[in-house]
N, C-alpha and C positions, 0 to 999 in steps of 0.2 A: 323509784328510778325513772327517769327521765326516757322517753320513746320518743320516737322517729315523728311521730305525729307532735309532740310537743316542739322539734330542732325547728320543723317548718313552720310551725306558726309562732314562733319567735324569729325566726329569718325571713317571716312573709314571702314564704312560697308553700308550692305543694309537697307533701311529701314521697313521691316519685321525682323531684326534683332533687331530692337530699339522698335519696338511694341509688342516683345516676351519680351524685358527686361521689359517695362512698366507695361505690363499685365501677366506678369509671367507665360506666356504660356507652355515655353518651357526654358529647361536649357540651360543657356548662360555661358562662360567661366568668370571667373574674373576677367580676363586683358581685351575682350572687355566691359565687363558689366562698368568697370571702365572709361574704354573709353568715351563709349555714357552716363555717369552718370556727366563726366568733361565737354561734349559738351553738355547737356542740362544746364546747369549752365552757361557756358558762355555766348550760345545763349540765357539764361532766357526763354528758351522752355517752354510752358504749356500745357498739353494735350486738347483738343477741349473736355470740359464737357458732350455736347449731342454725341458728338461718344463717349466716355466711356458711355452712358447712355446705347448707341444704344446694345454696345457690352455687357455690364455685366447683362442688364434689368432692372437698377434702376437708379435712377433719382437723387439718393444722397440729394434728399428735404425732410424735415420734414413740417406738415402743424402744427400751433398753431392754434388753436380758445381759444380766450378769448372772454366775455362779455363783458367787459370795461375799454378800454386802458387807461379812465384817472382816473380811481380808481390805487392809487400807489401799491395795496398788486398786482394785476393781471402784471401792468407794472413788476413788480420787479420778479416777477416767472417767466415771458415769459424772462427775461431778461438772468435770471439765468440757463433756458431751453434751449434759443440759444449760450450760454458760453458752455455745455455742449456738444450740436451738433457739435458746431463748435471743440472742442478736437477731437471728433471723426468721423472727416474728413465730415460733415452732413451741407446744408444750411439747410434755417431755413424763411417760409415766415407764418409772422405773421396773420391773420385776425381777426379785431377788430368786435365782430358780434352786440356791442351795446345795449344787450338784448333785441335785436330782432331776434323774431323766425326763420321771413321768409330771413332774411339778414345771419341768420345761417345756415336754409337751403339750398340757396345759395351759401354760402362759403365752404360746404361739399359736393355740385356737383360739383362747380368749383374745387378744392383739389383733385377729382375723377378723373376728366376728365383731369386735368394736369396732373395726374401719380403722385402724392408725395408715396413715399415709404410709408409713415405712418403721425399716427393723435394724435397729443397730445390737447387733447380736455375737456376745461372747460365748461359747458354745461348752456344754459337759466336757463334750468332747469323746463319747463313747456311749451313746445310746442312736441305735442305728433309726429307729421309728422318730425320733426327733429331728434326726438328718433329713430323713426323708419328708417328714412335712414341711421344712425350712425350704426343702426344694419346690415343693408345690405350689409357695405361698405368691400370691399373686402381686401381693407388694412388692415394692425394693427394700433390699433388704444388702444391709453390707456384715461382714465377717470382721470382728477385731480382737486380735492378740492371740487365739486359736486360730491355725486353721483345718479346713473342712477341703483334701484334693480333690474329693470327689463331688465336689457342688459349684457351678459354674457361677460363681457372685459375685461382685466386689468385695473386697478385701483390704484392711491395713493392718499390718505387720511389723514388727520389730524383728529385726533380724538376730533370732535368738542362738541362731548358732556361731554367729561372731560374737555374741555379749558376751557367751561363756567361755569360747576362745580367749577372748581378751582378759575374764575374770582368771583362768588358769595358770594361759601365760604369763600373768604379772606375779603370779604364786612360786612357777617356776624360774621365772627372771632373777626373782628375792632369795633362789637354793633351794627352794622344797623340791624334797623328791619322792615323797608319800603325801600324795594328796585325796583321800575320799572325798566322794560324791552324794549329796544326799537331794537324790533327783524326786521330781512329781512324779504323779500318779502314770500307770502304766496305760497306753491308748491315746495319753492328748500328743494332739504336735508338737507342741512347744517341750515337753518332758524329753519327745525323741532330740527334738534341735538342741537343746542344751545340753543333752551326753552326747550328742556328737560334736559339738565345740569343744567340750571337754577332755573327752579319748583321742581329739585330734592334737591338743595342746600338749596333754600327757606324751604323745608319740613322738612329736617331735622333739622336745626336753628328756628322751630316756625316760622318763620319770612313773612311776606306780600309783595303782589307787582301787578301792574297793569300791562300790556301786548299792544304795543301797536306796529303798523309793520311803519317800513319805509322803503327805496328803496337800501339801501347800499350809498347813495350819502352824502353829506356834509350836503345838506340844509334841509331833512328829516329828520335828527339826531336836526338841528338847530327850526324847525317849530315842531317838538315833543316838547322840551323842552319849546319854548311858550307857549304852547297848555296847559301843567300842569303848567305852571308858572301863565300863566290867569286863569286859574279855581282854583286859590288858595291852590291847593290842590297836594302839593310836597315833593315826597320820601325824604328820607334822602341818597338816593344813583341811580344812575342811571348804570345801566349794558346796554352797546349799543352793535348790534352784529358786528360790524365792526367800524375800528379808524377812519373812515369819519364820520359815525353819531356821534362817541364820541367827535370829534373834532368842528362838529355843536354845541351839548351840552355846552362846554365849551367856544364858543364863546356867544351865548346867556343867559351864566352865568354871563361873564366878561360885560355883555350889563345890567345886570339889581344889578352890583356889588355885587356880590353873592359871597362870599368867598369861593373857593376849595382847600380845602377838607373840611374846617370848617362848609362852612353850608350845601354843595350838597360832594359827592363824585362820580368820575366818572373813571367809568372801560371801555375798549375796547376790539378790539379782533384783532389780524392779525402783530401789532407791522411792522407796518410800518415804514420805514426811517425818517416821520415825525414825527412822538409818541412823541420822544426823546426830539425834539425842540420846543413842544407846552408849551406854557404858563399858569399851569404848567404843568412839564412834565405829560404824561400820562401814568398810569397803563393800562396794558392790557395783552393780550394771545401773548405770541409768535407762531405764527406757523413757523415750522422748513423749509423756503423756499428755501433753498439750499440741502436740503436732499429730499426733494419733488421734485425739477427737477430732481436734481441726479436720484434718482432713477423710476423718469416716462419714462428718457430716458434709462436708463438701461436695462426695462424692455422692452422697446419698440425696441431697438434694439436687444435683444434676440429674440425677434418675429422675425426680419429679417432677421439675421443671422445664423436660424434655420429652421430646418423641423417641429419641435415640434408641439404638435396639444394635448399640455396639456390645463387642466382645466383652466379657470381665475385666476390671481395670485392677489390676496389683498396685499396693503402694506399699516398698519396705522400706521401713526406716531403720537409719543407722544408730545403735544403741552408743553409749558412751561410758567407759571405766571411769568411778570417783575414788580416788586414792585416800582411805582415811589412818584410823587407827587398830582398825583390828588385823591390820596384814605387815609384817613384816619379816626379817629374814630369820630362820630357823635357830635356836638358840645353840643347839648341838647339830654336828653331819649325822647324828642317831638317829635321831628325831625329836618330839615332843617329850617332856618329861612329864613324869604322871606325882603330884603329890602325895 
């Protein structure tokens, strides 16, 4: 590998002249600055990362915490978060924390103690000692797609209590008048914000529904829909708060030949990459996942690249209904029929 002491005596200067160029210390002429600019290109020169680190005091790392790398909506943020770092010259070390608290807590000392510049952070969402070291951390650190009231941070947000509003209402627009819920886990925000779009759409349409939580996973969404398909006793619409549980639904629809939309109809949230290709396609929420990393790191890097020592900045984004083919109007005013 090619060093700083080779750029200069191929560009016939010293090299303190070549580390004024790099680090724009000090003004350099335009014929040497040209110079050592053609001799780092041919030698494929790279500046050594940890001495830039040592010299400017950052570390040029971003830390992600996600809950669960094999949930597709979390994959495809983080994915979109590290496209973003990387434009603006930033790695990017992911940790998958599993929705586990203490493997959270953990990956927020470790993130500490490596020196990342900053924390783009999806949260359990119910481990109180994790909250609290989020609060401590002396990085910036921004909040996304959970939030956390009691932590004064930046923030981006999808406005979940309108996506499920929107997802309900077009359920009740279509005649359903039994629509259960198969919400997330109990303690996150987002689980509270999605039954409350939901019971608020239910209210205004008249309209009924049972309430029941699963984990955000495939198979919760899939052993829900058993659970009312065995007790006889089946909406005419199923609202799930994430495309895994909806995509469980519709697999244990196609198991007991249940025709969708005709006798169940099934909405989701998040409009994952898969949505599109299930069988059938799936209604659901788009949340806007490229405007959501765009601007977690936006704001996250104005943390960095400033002194400011303003208040927490909110940023909610408006979610968007995709009309596909697993929603449509109720086959009977009974409700769903059971094969």
């Amino acid at each position: 590998m090619a060093t700083m002491k080779d750029v200069a005596r191929r560009a016939g200067v010293s090299p303190t002249t070549v580390s004024h160029i790099l680090n724009s210390t000090r003004h350099v002429s335009a014929d040497l600055t040209a110079r050592v600019l053609d001799a780092i290109q041919e030698l494929d020169y790279r500046p050594y990362g940890l001495a830039r680190s040592l010299r400017t005091k950052q570390s040029y790392t971003i830390g992600v915490l996600i809950p669960d790398n094999t949930n597709p909506y979390f994959a495809e943020v983080a994915r979109l978060v590290e496209d973003e770092c990387f434009l603006q010259g930033y790695n990017v070390i992911i940790c998958n924390t599993e929705q586990d608290p203490s493997k959270e807590l953990t990956y927020l000392r470790l993130l500490g103690e490596k020196a990342a510049d900053g924390l783009i952070f999806v949260s359990t969402g119910n481990d109180a000692e994790a909250i609290e070291a989020l609060g401590r951390q002396k990085v910036a650190s921004i909040l996304v797609d959970r939030d956390i009231p009691e932590l004064d941070l930046d923030r981006v947000l999808s406005d979940n209590e309108q996506g499920a509003y929107l997802a309900v209402r077009h359920l009740t627009e279509l005649g359903h008048r039994r629509i259960d819920c198969i919400a997330g886990p109990r303690g996150i925000a987002s689980t509270d914000a999605r039954l409350a779009g939901y019971r608020t759409a239910l209210s205004e349409a008249g309209a009924t529904g049972k309430v029941v939580h699963g984990d955000f996973q495939i198979e919760s969404g899939y052993n829900a829909f058993v659970s009312m398909y065995e007790s006889g006793d089946m909406p005419q619409a199923i609202f799930a708060s994430n495309d895994l549980m909806a995509l469980g639904v519709l697999h244990g629809a196609a198991e007991q030949r249940m025709r969708v939309p005709y006798d169940l109809s099934v909405v989701g949230f998040d409009d994952i990459q898969l949505a599109s290709f299930a069988v059938p396609s799936l209604t659901t929420v788009r949340q806007p996942k490229r405007e959501i990393a765009r601007e977690a790191v936006k704001l996250l890097l104005g943390r960095l690249t400033s002194e400011s020592t303003d208040d927490a900045r909110h940023r909610v984004l408006t979610p968007e209904l995709v009309v596909r083919a697993s929603s449509g109007q109720p086959a009977t005013d009974q409700g769903a029929g059971v094969l």
